[in-house]
KEVEX-743091 format. One line per 5 residues: number of its first residue (from 1); their letters; for each residue x, y, z of C-alpha. Coordinates in Angstrom, 1 decimal. Example, Ala and Ser with C-alpha at 12.3 -4.5 7.8 and 13.67 -1.06 7.14 Angstrom:
# KEVEX-743091
1	as	12.3,-4.5,7.8 | 13.7,-1.1,7.1 .
END
This chain:
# KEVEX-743091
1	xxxxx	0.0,0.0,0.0 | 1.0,3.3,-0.7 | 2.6,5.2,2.4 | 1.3,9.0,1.6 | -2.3,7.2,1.0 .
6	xxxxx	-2.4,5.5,4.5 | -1.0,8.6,6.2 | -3.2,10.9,5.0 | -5.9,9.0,6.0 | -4.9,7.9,9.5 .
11	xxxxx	-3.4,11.1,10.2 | -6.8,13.0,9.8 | -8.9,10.3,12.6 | -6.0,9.5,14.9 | -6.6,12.5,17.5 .
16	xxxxx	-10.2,10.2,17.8 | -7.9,7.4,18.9 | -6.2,8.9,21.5 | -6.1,7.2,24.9 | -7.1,10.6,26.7 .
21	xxxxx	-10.3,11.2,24.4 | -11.7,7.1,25.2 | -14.5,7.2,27.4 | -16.1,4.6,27.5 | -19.7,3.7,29.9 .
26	xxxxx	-21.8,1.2,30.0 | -23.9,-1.4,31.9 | -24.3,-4.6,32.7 | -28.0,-6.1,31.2 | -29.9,-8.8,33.9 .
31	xxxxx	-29.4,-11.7,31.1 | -26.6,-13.0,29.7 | -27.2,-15.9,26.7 | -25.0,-16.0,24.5 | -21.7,-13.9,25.3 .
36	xxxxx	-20.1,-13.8,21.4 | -23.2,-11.8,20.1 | -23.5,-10.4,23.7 | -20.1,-9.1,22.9 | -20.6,-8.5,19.3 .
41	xxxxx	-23.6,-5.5,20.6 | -21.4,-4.2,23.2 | -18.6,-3.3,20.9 | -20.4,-2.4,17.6 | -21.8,0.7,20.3 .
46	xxxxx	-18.8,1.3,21.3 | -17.4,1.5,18.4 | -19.9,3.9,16.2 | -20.4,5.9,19.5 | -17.0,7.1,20.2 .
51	xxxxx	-16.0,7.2,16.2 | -19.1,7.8,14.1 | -20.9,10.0,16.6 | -23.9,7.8,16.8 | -24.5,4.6,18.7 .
56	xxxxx	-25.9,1.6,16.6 | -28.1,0.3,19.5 | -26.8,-3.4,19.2 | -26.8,-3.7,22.8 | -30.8,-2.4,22.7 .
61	xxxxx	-31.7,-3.6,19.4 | -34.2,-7.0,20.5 | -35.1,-5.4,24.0 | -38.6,-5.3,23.2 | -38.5,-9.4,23.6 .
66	xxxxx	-38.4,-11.4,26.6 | -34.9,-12.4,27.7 | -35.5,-16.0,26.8 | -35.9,-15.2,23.4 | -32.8,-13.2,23.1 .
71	xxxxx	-30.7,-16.4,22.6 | -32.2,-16.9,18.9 | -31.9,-13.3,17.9 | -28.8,-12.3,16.4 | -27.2,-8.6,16.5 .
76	xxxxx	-28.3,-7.5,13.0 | -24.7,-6.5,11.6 | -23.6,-9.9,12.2 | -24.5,-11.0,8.7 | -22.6,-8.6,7.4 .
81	xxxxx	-19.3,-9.5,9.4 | -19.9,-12.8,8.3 | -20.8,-12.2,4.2 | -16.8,-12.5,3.7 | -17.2,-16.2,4.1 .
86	xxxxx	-20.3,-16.7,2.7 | -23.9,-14.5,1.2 | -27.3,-15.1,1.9 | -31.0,-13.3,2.4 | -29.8,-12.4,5.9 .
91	xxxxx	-26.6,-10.9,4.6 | -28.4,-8.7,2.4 | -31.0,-7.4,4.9 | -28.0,-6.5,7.2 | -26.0,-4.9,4.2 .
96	xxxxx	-29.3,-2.6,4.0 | -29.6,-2.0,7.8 | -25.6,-1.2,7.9 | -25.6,1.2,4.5 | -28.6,3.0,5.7 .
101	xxxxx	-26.5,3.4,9.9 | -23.9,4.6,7.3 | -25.5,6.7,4.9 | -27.2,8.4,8.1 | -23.7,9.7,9.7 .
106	xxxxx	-22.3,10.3,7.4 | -24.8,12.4,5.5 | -25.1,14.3,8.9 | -20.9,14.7,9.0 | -21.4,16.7,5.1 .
111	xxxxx	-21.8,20.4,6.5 | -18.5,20.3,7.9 | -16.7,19.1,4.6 | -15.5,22.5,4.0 | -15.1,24.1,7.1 .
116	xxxxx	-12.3,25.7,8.1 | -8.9,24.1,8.7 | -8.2,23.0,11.4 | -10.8,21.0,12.4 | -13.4,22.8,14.7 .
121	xxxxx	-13.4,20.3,17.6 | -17.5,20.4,17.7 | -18.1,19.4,14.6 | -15.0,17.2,13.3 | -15.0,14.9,16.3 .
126	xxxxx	-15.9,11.9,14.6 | -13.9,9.9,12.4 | -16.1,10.5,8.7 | -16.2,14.5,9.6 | -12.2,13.8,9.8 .
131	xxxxx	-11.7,12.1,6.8 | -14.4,14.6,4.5 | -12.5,17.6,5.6 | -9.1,16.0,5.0 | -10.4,15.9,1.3 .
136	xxxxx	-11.3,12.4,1.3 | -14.0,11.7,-1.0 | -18.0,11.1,0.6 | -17.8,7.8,-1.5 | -14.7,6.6,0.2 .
141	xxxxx	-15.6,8.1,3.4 | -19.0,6.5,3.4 | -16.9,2.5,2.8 | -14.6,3.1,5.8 | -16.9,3.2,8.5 .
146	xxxxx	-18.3,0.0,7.1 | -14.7,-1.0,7.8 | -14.4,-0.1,11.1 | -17.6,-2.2,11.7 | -15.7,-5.2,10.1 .
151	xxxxx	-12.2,-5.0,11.3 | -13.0,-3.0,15.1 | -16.4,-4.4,16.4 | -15.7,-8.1,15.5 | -12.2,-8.8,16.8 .
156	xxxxx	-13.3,-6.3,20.5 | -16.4,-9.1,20.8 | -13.9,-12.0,20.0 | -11.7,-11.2,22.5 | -14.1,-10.2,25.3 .
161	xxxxx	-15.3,-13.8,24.4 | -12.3,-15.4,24.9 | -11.8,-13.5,28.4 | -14.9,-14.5,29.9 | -14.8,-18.0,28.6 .
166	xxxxx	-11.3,-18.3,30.7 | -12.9,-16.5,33.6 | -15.5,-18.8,33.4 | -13.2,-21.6,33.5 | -10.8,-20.9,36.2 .
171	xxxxx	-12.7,-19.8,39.5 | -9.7,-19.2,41.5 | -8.0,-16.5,38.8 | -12.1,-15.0,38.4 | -12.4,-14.4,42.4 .
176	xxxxx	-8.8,-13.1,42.5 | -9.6,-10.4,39.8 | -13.2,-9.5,41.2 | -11.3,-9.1,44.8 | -9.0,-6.5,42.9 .
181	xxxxx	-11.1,-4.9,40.9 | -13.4,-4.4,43.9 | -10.2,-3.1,46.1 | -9.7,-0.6,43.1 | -13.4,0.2,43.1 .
186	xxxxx	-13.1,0.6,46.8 | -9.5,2.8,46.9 | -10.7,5.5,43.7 | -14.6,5.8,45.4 | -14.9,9.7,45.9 .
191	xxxxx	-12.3,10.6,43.9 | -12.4,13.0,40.6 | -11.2,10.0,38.5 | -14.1,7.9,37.4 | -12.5,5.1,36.2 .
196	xxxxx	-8.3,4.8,37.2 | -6.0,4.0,34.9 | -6.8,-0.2,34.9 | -3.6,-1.2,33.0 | -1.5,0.8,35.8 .
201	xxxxx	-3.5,0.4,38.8 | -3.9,-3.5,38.7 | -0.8,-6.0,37.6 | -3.6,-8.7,37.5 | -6.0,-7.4,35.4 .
206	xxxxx	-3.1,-6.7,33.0 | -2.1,-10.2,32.8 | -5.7,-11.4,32.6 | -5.7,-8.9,28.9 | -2.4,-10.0,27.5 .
211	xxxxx	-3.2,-13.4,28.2 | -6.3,-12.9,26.5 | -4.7,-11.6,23.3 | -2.1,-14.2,23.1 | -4.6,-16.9,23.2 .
216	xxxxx	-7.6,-15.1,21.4 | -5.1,-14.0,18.5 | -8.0,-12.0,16.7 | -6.4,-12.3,13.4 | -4.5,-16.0,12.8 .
221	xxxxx	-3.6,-15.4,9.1 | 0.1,-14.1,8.2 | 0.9,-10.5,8.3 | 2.5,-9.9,4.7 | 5.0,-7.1,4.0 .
226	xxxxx	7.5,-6.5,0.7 | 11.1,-7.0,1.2 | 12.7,-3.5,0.2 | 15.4,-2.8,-1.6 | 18.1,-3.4,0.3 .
231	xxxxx	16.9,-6.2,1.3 | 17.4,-7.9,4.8 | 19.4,-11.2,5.5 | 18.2,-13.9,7.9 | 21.0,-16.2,8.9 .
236	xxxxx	22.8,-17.0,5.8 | 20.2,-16.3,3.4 | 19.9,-13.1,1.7 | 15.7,-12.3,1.2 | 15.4,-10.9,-2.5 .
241	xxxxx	13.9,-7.4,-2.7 | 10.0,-7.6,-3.4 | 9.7,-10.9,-1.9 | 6.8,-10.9,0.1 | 7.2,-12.3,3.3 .
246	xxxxx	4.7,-12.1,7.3 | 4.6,-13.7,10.1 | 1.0,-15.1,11.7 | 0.3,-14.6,15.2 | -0.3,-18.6,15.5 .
251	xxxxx	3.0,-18.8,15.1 | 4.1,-16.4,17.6 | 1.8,-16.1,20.6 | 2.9,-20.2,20.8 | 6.8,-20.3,20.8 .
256	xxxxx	6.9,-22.6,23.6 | 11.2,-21.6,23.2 | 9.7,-18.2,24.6 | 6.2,-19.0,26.1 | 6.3,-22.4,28.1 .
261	xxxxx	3.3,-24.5,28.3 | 2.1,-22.1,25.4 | -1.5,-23.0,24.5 | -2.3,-22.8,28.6 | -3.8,-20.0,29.5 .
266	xxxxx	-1.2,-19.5,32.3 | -1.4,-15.7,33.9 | 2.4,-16.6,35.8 | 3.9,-15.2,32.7 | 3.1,-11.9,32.8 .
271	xxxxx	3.3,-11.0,36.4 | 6.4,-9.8,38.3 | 5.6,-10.5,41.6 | 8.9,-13.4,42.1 | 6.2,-16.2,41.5 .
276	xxxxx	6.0,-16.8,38.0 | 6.9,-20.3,38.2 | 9.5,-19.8,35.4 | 7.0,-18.4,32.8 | 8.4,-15.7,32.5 .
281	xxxxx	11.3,-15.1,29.7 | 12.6,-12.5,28.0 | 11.1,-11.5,24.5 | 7.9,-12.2,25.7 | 6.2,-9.1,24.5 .
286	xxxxx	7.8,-9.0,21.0 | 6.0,-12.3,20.4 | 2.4,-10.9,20.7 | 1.2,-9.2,17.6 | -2.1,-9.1,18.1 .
291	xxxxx	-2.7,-5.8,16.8 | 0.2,-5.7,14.3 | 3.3,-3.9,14.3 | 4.9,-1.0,12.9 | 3.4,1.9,10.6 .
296	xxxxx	0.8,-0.1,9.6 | -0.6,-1.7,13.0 | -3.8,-1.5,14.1 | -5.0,2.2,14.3 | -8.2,1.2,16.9 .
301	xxxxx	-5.2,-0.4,19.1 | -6.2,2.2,22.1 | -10.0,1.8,21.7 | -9.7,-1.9,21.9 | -8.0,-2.0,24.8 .
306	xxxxx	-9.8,0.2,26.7 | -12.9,-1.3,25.8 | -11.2,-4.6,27.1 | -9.9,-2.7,30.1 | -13.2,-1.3,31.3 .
311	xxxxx	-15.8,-4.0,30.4 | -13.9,-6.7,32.9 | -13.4,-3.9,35.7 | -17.5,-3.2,35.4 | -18.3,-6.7,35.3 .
316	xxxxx	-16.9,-8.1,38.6 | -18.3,-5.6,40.5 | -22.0,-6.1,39.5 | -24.3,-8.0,41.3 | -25.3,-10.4,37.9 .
321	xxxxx	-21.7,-12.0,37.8 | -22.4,-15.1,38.7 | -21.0,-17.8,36.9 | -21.5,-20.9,39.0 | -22.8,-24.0,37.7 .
326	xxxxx	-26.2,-23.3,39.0 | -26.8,-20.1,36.9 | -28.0,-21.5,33.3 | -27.6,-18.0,31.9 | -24.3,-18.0,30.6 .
331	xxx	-23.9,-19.7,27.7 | -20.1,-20.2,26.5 | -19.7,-21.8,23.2 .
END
């Protein structure tokens, strides 16, 4: 790809990825059926609310039926998500539902196309009013959220997948992080922070994440670049310029050489407290590529995180997590 086209592009919405700028609220529902499309709503909102200006109501979309028939209704964008493997009737209704979200905010970001530079923070805050006034054209700018839909919302309910299905598993390392996210809770109560920095403030909850992304790996297919021209060596082979070469984060994220006992999801590794029980190695973080690396990693890295941050310090701490055998409304695939 073309560097000046990328830049361009991600230069004009990265302010809306900024760690300071993410927000995010929310609240736990009294049913809980099915947690991938549970997490699939959570972070299509999340994602069009803090980007696109305008919350796509996955969470709120079925409401209007009784919780036990929330298990056979799907979020509506999931057909969509899922048309790259295959096209039906129900991927077609959702391509209409999703074109007409679309065609909505971005036909109400238009006004600000020629405004002023720089962008007047009230109305170039979200990431179509960005990219119109950058000089991106309302046909390209109207595919990209679409994007964000695909490549953000998916991957964000994936993960928070993955994280409740190990909590779910393992009661001891589930009551260890409720106990700490309740002696955060308890410590920040009164203060002017609402929410404290999680990834700083709690070593545990931070393992629980990476963990997470090493395991969940939201993409698993190889990460392709082209060899420039100068062309690097690895050992005593010389890689021809315009070879294309990746890496996959299969690969990585299970280097047993690096990451003992590799496809265990084993929170030791990541935790510097003198009892990792030798899981702990050097190189560890250069392994996980979850989001990519380099210039062209993950632009939504920030978002996703914090959305993965602050959904599992909410969650503990409200009275409808409870995960014991005897509550049949979890379901984990």
């Amino acid at each position: 790809m073309n560097s000046s086209y990328r830049d361009r592009r991600a230069k004009a919405v990265a302010p809306l990825f900024a760690p300071v700028r993410l927000r995010i609220t929310g609240e736990a529902g009294d049913a809980i059926n099915d947690i991938v499309d549970l997490g699939a709503r959570l972070s299509i909102d999340v994602v069009t609310e803090c980007l696109l200006g305008e919350n796509y109501i996955g969470l709120d979309e079925h409401v209007q039926l009784p919780p036990q028939d929330w298990v056979k209704t799907k979020l509506s964008a999931n057909p969509f998500i899922m048309a790259i493997a295959r096209t039906n009737r129900e991927s077609l209704r959702s391509f209409t539902l999703l074109n007409e979200f679309i065609d909505r905010v971005v036909g109400n970001a238009l006004p600000v196309k020629d405004a002023p530079y720089p962008f007047p923070s009230a109305n170039c805050s979200t990431y179509q009013s960005r990219l119109l006034q950058a000089g991106i054209s309302p046909v390209e700018v109207a595919a990209q959220p679409k994007a964000i839909v695909f490549a953000g919302a998916d991957t964000t309910a994936a993960m928070l997948s993955t994280v409740l299905f190990h909590l779910v598993r393992s009661p001891d390392i589930r009551q260890r992080l409720v106990d700490e996210m309740r002696r955060i809770k308890d410590s920040t109560a009164g203060s002017s922070t609402e929410i404290p920095c999680l990834a700083v403030d709690s070593p545990y909850l931070r393992a629980v994440i990476k963990e997470t992304l090493r395991l969940g790996m939201a993409k698993v297919t190889r990460l392709t670049r082209v060899v420039p021209g100068t062309g690097p060596r690895i050992g005593t082979t010389t890689v021809p310029p315009g070879t294309i070469v990746g890496c996959a984060a299969n690969i990585l994220h299970h280097d047993s050489a690096v990451l003992p006992d590799a496809f265990s999801f084993r929170l030791e590794r990541w935790l510097d407290d003198g009892n990792d029980e030798g899981l702990h190695r050097p190189g560890m973080e250069r392994r996980i590529i979850v989001f990519g690396v380099g210039s062209r990693a993950c632009i939504g890295t920030n978002l996703a995180r914090e959305q993965l941050y602050r959904d599992k310090f909410r969650y503990p701490n409200t009275p409808q997590c409870d995960t014991s055998p005897s509550k049949p409304n979890l379901r984990v695939p």
